[in-house]
C-alpha positions as CSV (number, residue, x, y, z in Angstrom):
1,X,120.1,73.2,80.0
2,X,122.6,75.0,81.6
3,X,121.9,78.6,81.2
4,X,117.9,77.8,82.1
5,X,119.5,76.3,85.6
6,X,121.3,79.2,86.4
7,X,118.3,81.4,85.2
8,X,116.5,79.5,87.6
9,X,118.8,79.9,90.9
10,X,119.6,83.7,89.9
11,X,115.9,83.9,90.0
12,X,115.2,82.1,92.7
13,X,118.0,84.1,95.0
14,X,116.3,87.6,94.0
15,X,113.2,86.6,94.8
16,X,114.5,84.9,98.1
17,X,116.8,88.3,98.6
18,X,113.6,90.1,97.7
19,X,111.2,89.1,100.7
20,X,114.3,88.7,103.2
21,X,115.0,92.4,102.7
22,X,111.1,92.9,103.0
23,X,111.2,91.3,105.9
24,X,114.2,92.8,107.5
25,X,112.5,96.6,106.6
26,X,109.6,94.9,108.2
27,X,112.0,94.0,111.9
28,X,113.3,97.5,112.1
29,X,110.0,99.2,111.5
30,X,108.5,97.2,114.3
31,X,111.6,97.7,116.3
32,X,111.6,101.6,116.2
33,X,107.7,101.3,116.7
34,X,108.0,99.4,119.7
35,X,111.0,102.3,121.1
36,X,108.6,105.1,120.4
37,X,105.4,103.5,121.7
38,X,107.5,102.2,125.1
39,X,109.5,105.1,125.8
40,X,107.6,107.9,124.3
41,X,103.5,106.7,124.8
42,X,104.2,104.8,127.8
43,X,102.4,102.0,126.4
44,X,104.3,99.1,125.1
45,X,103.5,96.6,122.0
46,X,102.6,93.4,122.7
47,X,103.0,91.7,119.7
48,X,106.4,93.5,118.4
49,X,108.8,91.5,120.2
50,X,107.1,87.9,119.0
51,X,106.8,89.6,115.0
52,X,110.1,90.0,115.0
53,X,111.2,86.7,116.1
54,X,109.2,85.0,113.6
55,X,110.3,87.7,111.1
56,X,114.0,87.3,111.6
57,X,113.9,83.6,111.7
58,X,112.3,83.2,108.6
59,X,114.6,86.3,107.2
60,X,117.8,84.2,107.9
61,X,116.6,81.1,106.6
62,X,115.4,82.4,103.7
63,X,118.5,84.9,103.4
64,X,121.0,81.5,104.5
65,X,119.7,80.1,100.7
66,X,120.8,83.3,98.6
67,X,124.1,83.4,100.4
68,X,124.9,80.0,99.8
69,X,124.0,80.0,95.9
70,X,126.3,83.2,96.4
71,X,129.3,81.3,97.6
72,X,128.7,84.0,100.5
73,X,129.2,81.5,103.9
74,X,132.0,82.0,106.3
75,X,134.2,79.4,105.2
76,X,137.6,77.5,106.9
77,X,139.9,76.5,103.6
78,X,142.1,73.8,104.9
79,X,142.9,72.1,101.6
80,X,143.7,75.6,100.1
81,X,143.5,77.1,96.9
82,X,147.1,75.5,95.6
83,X,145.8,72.0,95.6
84,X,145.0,70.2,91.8
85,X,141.8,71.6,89.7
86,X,140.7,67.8,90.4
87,X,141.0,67.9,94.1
88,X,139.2,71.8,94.3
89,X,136.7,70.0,92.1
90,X,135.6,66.9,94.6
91,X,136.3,69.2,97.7
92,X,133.8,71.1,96.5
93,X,131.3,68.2,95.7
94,X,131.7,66.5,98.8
95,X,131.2,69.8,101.3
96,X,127.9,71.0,99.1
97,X,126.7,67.2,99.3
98,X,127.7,67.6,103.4
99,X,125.3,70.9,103.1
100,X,122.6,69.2,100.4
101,X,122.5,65.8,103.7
102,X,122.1,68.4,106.4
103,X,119.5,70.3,104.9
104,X,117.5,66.8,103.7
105,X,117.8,66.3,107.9
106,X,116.5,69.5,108.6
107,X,113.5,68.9,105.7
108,X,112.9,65.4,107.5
109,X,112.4,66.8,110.7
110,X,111.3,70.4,110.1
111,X,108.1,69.9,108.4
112,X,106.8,67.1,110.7
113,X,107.6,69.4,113.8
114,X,105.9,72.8,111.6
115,X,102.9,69.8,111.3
116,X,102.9,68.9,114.9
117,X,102.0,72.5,116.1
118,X,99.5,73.6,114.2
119,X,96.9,73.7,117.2
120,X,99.4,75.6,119.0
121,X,99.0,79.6,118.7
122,X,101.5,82.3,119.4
123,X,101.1,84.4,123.2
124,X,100.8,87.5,121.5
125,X,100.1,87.3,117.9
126,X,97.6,84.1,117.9
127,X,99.3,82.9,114.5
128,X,99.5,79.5,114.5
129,X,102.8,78.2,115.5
130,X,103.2,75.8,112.2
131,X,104.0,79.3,110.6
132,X,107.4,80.3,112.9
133,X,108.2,76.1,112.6
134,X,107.8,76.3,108.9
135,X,110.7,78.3,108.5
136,X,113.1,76.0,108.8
137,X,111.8,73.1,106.7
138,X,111.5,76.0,104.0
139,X,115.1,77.4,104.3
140,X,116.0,74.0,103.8
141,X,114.6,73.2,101.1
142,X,115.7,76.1,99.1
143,X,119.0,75.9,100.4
144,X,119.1,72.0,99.0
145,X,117.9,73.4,96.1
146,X,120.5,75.4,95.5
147,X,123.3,73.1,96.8
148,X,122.2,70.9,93.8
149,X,122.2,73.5,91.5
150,X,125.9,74.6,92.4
151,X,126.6,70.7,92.1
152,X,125.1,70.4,88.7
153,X,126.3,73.6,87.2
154,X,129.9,73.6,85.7
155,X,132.5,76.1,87.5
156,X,132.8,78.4,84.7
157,X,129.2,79.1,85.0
158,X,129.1,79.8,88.7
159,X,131.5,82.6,88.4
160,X,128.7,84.0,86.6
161,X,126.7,84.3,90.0
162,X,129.6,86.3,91.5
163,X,128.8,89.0,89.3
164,X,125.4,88.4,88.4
165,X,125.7,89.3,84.6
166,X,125.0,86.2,82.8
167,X,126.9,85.0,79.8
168,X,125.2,85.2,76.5
């Protein structure tokens, strides 16, 4: 049960990692597209600027999940590291159950808000704006995901993401 879990989040991640690096090619194209037809055609994009905001937004939401399974967010260790293996243990439980509450909150508010604007178009792009909302509901939920996964999988296993060379 163990090893399909973490099959599951490594998966998961790359795929996440996958489409947030798409996504971030996807930013810097438009970027140096929108340089070279402002400064060089004379004739600026109109949609560039808005793509991009919807793009990164859903790029750091989506990217926020993978670094979290990593272990990979800017942390402040008060309790430190010299502390009992007990103590690391329920510190540990009780700051991803912190993050696992938060993102429910964001999943209870997010997708009624993505639901809310779905007559609503973008200026520039005429998307509908459920698809920039929906970003956050999304990143949520796959960061909640993961939180449980990290709560559910023993320590000695989620070294194994650290290095991302499963155990046999």
């Amino acid at each position: 049960m163990e090893r399909r879990l973490l099959r599951f989040g490594l998966g998961l991640m790359r795929v996440v990692e996958a489409v947030s690096a798409v996504l971030l090619l996807a930013v810097v194209a438009m970027n140096l597209a929108q340089v070279f037809f402002r400064y060089v055609l004379v004739d600026p994009l109109s949609w560039s600027e808005e793509t991009m905001r919807y793009s990164t937004t859903w790029m750091v939401m989506l990217a926020g999940s993978a670094a979290l399974f990593r272990n990979e967010h800017m942390a402040i260790d008060l309790l430190g590291e010299h502390r009992s293996e007990r103590l690391r243990k329920v510190r540990r439980l009780v700051v991803l159950a912190c993050v696992a509450g938060f993102c429910l909150l964001m999943m209870w508010e997010g997708f009624p808000a993505a639901l809310k604007n779905y007559r609503q178009v973008s200026p520039a792009v005429r998307v509908p704006m459920t698809l920039p909302y929906l970003a956050i509901p999304v990143g949520a939920t796959l960061m909640f995901v993961k939180a449980i996964l990290l709560m559910v999988l023993p320590e000695r296993t989620l070294a194994e993401i650290q290095t991302e060379e499963p155990l046999a």
